[in-house]
C-alpha positions as CSV (number, residue, x, y, z in Angstrom):
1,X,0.0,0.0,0.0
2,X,1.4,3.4,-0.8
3,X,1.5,6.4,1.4
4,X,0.6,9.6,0.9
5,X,2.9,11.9,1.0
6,X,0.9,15.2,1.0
7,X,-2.0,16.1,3.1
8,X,-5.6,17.3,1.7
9,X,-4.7,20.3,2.6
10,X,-1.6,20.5,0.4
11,X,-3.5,18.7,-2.4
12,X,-6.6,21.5,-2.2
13,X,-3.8,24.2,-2.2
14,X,-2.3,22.7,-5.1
15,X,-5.1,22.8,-6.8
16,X,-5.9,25.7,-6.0
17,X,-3.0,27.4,-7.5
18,X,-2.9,25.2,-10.6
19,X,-6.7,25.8,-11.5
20,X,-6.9,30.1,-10.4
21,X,-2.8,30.9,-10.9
22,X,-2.0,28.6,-13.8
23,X,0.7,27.0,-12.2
24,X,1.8,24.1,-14.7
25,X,4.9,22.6,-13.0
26,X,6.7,23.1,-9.4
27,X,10.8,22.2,-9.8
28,X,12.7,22.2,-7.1
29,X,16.9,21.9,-7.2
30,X,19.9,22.7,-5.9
31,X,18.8,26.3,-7.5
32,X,16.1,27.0,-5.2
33,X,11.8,26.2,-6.4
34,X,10.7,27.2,-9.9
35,X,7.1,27.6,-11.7
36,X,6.4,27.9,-15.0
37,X,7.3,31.7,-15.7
38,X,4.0,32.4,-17.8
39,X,1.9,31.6,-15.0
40,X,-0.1,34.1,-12.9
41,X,1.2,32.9,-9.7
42,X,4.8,34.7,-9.7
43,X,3.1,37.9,-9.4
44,X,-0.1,36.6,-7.3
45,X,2.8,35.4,-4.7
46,X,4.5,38.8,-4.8
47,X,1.4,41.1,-4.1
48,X,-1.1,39.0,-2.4
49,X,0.6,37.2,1.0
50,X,4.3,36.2,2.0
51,X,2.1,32.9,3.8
52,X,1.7,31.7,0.6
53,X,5.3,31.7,-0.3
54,X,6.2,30.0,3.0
55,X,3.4,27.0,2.1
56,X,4.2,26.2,-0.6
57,X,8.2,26.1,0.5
58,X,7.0,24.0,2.9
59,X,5.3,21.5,0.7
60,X,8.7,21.4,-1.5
61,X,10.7,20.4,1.6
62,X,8.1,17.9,2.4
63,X,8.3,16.7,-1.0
64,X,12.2,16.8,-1.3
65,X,12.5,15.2,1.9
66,X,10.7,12.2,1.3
67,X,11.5,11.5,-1.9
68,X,15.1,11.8,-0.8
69,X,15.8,13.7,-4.5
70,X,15.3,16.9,-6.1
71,X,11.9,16.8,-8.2
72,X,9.8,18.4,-10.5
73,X,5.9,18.0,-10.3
74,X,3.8,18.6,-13.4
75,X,0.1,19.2,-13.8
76,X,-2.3,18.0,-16.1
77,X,-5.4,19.8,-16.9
78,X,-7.6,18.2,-14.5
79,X,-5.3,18.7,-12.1
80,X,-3.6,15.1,-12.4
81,X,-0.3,15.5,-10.7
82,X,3.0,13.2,-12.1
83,X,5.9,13.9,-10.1
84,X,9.4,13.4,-11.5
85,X,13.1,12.9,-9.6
86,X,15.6,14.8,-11.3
């Protein structure tokens, strides 16, 4: 049986930022996290809240720590998720 790595929570924000924002793909390496430049979400995260910076770090360490690699996670349109170790 497979775990879960994320919570709902995480999932629902996720979502959330794929479906409003646009956000296609979260990479994180040695360079730091990355999203797709074109989205919305580079500026929404500037203007709107610092929390939602620190979240979604948060869910990148989570991610980079248990999948013991760095990672890129792409989104489908309906919100399908496929995460990749780089």
């Amino acid at each position: 049986m497979s775990e879960n790595i994320l919570s709902l929570e995480d999932l629902k924000f996720l979502e959330n930022l794929h479906s409003k924002f646009g956000l296609t793909f979260l990479r994180c390496d040695e360079s730091g996290i990355r999203i797709n430049e074109d989205s919305k979400i580079s500026k929404a995260i500037e203007n709107e809240s610092f929390d939602r910076l620190c979240y979604l770090t948060e869910i990148t360490k989570k991610l980079k720590f248990r999948l013991d690699s760095n990672f890129q996670l792409n989104f489908s349109n309906q919100f399908n998720c496929k995460v990749d170790r780089l």
